[in-house]
C-alpha positions as CSV (number, residue, x, y, z in Angstrom):
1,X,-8.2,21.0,-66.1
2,X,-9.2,24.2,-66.2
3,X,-6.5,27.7,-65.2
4,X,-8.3,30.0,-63.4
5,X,-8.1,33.8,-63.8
6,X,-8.4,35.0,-60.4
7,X,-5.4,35.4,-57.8
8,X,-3.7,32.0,-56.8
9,X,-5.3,30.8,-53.2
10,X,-3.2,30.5,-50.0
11,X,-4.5,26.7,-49.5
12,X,-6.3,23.7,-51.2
13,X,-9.9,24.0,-51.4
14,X,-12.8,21.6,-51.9
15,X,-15.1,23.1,-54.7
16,X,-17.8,20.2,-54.6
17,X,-19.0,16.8,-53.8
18,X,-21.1,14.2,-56.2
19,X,-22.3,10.9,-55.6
20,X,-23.1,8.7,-58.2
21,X,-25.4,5.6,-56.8
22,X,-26.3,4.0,-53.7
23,X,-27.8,5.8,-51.0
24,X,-27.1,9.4,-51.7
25,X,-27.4,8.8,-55.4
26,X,-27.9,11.9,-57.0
27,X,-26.7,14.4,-54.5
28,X,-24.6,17.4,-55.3
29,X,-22.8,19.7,-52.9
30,X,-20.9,22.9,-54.0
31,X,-18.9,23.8,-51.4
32,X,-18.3,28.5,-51.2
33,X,-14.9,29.7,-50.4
34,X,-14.4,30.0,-46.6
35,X,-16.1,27.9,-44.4
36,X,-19.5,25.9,-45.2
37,X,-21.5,23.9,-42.7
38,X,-23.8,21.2,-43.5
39,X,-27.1,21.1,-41.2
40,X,-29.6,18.3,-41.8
41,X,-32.0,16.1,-39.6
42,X,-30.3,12.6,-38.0
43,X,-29.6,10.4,-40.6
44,X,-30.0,12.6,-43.8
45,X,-26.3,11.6,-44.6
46,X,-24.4,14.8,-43.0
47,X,-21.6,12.3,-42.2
48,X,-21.9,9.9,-45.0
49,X,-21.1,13.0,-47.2
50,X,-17.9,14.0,-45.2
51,X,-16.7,10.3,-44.8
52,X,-17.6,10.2,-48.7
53,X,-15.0,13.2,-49.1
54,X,-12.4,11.5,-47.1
55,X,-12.7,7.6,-49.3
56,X,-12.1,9.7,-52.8
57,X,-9.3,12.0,-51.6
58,X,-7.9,8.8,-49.7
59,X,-7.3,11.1,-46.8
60,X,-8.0,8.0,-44.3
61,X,-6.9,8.1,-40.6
62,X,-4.0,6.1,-39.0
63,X,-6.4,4.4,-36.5
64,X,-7.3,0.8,-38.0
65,X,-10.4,0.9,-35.7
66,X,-11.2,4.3,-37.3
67,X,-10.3,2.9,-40.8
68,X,-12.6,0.0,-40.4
69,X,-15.8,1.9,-39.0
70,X,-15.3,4.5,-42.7
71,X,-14.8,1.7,-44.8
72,X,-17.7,-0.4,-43.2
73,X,-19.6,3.5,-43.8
74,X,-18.8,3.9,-47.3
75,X,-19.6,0.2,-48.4
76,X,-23.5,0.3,-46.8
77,X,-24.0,3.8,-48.7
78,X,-21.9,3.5,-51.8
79,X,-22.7,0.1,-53.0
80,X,-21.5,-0.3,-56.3
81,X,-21.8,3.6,-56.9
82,X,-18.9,5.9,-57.2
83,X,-17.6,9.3,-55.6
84,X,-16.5,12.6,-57.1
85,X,-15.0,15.1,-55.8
86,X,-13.9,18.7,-57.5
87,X,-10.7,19.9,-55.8
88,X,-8.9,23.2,-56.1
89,X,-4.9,23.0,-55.6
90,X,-3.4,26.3,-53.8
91,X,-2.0,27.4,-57.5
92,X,-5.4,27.7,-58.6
93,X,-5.7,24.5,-60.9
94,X,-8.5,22.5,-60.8
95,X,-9.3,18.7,-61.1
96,X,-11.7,16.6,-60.3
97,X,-11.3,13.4,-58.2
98,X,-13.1,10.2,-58.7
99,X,-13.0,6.8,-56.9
100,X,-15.4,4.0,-56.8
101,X,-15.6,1.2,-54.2
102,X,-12.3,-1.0,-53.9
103,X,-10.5,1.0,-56.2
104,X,-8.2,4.0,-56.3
105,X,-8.8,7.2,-56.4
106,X,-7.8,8.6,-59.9
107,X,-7.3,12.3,-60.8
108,X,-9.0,13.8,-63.9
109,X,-9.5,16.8,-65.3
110,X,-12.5,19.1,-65.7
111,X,-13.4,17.4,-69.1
112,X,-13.0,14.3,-67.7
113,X,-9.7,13.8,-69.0
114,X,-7.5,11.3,-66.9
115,X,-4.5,13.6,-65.9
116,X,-1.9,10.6,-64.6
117,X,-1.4,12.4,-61.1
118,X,-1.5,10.4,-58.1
119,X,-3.1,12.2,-54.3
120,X,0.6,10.8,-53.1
121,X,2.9,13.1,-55.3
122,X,3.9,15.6,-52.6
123,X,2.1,18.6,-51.8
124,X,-0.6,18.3,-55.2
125,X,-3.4,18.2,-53.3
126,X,-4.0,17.8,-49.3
127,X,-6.9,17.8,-46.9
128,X,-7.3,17.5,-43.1
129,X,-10.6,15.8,-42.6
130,X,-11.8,15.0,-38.9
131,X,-14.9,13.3,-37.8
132,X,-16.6,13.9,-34.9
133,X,-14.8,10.9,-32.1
134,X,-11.7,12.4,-34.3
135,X,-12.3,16.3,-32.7
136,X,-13.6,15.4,-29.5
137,X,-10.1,12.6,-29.0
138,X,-8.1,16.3,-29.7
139,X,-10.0,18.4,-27.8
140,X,-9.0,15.7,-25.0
141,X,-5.3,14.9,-25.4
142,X,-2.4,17.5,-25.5
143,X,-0.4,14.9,-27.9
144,X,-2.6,15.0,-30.6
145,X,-3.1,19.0,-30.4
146,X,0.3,18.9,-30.7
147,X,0.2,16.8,-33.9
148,X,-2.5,19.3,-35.5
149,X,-0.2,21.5,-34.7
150,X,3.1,20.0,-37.2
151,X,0.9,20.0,-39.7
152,X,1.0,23.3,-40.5
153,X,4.7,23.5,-40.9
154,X,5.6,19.8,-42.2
155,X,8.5,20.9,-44.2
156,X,10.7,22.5,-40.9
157,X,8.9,19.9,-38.0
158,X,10.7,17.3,-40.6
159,X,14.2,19.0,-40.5
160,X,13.8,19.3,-36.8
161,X,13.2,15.2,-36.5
162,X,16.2,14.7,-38.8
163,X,18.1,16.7,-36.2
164,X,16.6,14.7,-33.1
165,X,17.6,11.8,-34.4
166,X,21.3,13.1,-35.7
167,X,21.8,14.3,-31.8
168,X,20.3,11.3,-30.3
169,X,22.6,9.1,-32.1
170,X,25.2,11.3,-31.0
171,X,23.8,10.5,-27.1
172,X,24.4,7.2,-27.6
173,X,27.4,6.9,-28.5
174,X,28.5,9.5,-25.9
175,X,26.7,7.2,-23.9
176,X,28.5,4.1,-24.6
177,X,31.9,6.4,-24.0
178,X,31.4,7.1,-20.5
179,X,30.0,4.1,-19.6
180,X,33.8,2.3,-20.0
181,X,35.0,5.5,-17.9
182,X,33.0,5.2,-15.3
183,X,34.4,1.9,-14.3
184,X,38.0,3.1,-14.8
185,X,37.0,6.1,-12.3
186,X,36.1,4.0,-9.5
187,X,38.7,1.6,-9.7
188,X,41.0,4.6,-9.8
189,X,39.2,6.1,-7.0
190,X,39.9,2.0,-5.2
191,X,43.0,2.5,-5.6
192,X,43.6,6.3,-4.2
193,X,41.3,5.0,-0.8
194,X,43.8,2.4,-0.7
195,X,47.1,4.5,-0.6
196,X,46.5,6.0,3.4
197,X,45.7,2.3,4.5
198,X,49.2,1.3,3.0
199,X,50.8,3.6,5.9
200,X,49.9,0.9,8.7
201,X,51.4,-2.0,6.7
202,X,54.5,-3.3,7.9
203,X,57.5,-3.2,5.9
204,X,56.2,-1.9,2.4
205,X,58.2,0.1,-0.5
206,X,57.1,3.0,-2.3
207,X,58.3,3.7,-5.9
208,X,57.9,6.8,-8.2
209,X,59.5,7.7,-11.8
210,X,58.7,11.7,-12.0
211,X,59.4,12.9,-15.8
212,X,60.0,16.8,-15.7
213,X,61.0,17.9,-19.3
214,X,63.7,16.1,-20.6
215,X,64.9,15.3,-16.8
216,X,64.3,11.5,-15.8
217,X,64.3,10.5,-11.8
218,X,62.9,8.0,-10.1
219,X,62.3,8.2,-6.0
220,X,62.4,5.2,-3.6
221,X,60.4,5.4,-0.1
222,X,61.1,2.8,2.2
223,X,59.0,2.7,5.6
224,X,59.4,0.5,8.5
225,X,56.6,-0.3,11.2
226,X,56.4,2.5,13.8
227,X,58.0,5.5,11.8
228,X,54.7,6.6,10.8
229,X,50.9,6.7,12.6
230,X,47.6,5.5,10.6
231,X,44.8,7.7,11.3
232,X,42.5,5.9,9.1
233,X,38.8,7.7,10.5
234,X,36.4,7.0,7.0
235,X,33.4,9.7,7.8
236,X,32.6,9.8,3.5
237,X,31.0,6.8,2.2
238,X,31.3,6.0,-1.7
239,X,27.6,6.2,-2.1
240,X,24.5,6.8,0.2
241,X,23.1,3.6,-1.1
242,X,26.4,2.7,1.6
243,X,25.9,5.3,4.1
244,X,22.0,4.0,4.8
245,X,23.4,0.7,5.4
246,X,25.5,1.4,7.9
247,X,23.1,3.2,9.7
248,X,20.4,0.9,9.5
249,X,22.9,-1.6,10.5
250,X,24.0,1.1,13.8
251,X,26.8,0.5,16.4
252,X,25.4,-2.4,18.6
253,X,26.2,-6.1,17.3
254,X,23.4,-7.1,15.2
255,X,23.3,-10.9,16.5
256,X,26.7,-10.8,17.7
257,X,28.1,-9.3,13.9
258,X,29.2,-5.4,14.8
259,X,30.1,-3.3,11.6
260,X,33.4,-1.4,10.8
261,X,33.8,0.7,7.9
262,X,37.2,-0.1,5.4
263,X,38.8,-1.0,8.5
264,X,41.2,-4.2,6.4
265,X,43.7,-4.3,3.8
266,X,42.9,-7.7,1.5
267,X,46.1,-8.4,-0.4
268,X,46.9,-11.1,-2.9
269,X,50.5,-11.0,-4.8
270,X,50.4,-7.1,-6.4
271,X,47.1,-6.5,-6.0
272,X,45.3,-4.5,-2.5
273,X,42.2,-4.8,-2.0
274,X,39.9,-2.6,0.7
275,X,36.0,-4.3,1.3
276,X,33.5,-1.7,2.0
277,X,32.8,-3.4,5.2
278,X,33.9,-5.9,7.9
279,X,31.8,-7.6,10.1
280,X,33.3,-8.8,13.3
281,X,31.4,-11.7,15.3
282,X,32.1,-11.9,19.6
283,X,33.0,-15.5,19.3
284,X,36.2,-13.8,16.8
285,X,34.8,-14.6,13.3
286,X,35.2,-11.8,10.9
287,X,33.8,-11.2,7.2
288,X,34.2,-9.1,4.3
289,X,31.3,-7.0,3.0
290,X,31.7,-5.4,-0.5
291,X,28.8,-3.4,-2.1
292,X,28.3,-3.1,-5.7
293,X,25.2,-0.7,-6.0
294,X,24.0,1.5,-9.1
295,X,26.7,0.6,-10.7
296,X,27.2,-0.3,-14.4
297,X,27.3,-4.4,-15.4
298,X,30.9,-3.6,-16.8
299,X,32.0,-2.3,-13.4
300,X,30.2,-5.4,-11.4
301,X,31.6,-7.3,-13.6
302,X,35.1,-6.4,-13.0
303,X,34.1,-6.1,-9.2
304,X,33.3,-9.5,-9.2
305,X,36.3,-10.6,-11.3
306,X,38.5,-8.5,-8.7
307,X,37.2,-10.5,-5.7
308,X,37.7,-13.6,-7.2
309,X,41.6,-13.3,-6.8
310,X,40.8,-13.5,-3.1
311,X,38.9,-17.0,-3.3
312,X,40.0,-18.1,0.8
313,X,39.1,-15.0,1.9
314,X,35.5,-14.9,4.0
315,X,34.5,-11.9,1.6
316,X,30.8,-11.6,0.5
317,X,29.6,-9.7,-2.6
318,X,26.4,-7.5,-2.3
319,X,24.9,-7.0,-6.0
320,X,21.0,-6.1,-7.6
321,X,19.4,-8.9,-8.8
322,X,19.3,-7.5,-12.0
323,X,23.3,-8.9,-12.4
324,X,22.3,-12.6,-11.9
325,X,21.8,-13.4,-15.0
326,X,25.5,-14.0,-15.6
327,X,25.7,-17.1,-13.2
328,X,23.6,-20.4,-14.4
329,X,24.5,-20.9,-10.5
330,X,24.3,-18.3,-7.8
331,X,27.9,-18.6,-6.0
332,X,27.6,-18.8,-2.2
333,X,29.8,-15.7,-1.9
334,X,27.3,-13.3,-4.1
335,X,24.2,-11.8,-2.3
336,X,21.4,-10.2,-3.8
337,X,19.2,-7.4,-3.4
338,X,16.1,-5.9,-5.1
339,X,16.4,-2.0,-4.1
340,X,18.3,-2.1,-0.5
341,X,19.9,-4.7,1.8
342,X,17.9,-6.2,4.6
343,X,20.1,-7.0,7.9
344,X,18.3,-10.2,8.2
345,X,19.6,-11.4,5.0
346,X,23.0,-10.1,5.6
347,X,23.0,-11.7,8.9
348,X,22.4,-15.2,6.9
349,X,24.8,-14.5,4.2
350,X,28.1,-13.7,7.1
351,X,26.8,-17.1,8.6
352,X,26.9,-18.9,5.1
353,X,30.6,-17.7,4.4
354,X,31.9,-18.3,7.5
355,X,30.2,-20.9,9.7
356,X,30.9,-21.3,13.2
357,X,32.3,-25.0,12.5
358,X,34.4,-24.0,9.8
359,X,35.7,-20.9,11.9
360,X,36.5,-23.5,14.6
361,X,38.4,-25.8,12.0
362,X,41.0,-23.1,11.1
363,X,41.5,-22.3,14.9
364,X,42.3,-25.5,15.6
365,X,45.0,-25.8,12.9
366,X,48.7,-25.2,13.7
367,X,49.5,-22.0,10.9
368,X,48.1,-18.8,11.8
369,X,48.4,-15.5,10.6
370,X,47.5,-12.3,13.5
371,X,45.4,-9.6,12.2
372,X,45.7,-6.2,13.8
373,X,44.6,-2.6,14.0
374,X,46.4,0.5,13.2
375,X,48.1,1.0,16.5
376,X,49.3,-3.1,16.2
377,X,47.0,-4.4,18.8
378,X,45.8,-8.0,17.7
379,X,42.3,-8.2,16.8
380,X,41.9,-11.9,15.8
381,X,43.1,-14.8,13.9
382,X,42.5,-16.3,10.7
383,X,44.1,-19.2,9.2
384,X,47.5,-18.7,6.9
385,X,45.9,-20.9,4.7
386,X,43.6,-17.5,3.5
387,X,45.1,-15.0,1.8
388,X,46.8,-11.6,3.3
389,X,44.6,-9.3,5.4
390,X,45.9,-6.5,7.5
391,X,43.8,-4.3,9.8
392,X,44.1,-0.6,8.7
């Protein structure tokens, strides 16, 4: 090792290259301050001597293809020779590198003195060696500009990762936050589209506690039929994955099935329930359409839970395919879709729930329960032995 007296040097430098044996045996390269270029005929060993470089500072690329072809290099031309290199660190100390085939690169000094430092101890010595496929795959791809790029500030570009990774963990969990609060939201928002169909049941109670302060009350509403008028006209549809539907579906019966929006009131012991849609056949059949779109599984999954409290109902559930996995058996109720619902296969699914002979069967039975509109005029029959439905 030897301290030089001149001014220390902004970067690493490579003072000169000597190979010992094999096909360049002999050959001596002192490398000038500033740049150097190396012109020779094809084959003279112009990039044997900068692949040489790049084996005895083990400055090898990432790419195993690359890795391969410079080792495959080094072993036709090096034989059982060896490689030194004399290096110059950016304090001005010098060293010289040597390394030999299948062995490490070991760091000695200018007497030939092993020193004990390693090329891996941080920031002793580095070198940013490219080969010609390396420049022209830069020169082509924005990524890897970008790359060259880092390395000229290593230190801050690996404070900022530290920082992308701190905040993406942060996402996450943000993530899985909202995720839970999305499915409160729409049931919440069920239950508000729910409260103006409750104005054209029959006989219902409304109860509220109000806290004010330290004052306590609690408010009793009770409603018969007639006092007050339903005008239940749905224009907003919870999604537009909804509002294509019903226009693909249109106003004319799609084989005999014509579509109403939220027009019933499902109700099982405390709980309401309003489908998206209802499908009314001209031979009297009606069934229940609810959509569970773009949702998240949590909220499907509590969809699906919700309509199973209404298991006599003719109520089909509209889901992606993506949610199957949860059933080793697809339930006859459930329909599936890829990215949008075709009428054809809704047409078959209303058939599947409710069957003409089936539909026939209830008729014919003795207990019957009316269903009717807003303004109380009957719109069908289905049998008592279902569970509640009112027409809003």
């Amino acid at each position: 090792m030897t301290n030089t007296s001149h001014e220390t040097a902004p970067h690493h430098r490579i003072r000169w290259l000597s190979v010992v044996g094999g096909f360049m045996d002999g050959t001596k390269i002192e490398f000038a301050p500033g740049l150097n270029c190396i012109i020779g005929a094809r084959g003279t060993g112009k990039t044997t001597a900068l692949e040489f470089i790049r084996f005895a500072l083990d400055a090898m690329p990432d790419d195993r293809d690359a890795c391969k072809r410079i080792e495959g290099l080094v072993s036709r031309n090096l034989d059982f020779g060896r490689v030194e290199v004399g290096i110059e660190t950016k304090d001005g100390l010098t060293y010289v590198v040597t390394r030999s085939l299948n062995d490490a690169p070991m760091v000695l000094s200018d007497e030939g003195t092993p020193t004990g430092i390693t090329l891996k101890a941080g920031g002793f010595f580095a070198a940013d060696i490219f080969s010609q496929n390396e420049v022209e795959s830069i020169a082509d791809r924005s990524i890897s500009q970008l790359e060259l790029i880092d390395t000229f500030d290593p230190e801050n570009i690996a404070e900022l990762d530290v920082q992308i990774k701190h905040v993406g963990v942060e996402l996450a969990g943000n993530a899985n936050a909202i995720q839970p609060l999305h499915a409160k939201i729409a049931t919440v928002k069920e239950e508000l589209d729910a409260l103006p169909s409750l104005i054209a049941c029959q006989d219902w109670i409304m109860r509220a506690e109000i806290h004010r302060g330290r004052a306590h009350r609690r408010y009793f509403l009770d409603l018969k039929a007639g006092q007050l008028h339903a005008d239940h006209d749905v224009e907003e549809f919870d999604s537009a994955f909804e509002g294509k539907f019903c226009a693909k579906w249109g106003a004319a019966p799609r084989s005999g099935w014509t579509i109403h929006r939220e027009a019933d009131v499902l109700h099982q012991g405390q709980t309401a329930f309003i489908p998206d849609f209802s499908f009314q056949h001209e031979d009297g059949r009606r069934v229940f359409l609810e959509i569970a779109a773009y949702w998240t599984p949590e909220y499907v999954q509590m969809k699906s839970a919700k309509i199973d409290l209404f298991p006599g109902a003719p109520l089909l559930l509209a889901m992606p395919q993506r949610h199957a996995k949860k059933w080793s058996e697809l339930p006859p109720h459930v329909l599936l879709f890829k990215s949008a619902l075709k009428i054809n296969a809704v047409v078959e699914a209303l058939e599947r729930v409710l069957p003409v002979s089936a539909f026939h069967s209830q008729r014919d039975g003795s207990d019957k329960s009316v269903v009717t509109d807003s303004q109380g005029e009957q719109r069908g029959q289905l049998s008592a032995t279902q569970n509640g439905i009112e027409q809003t």
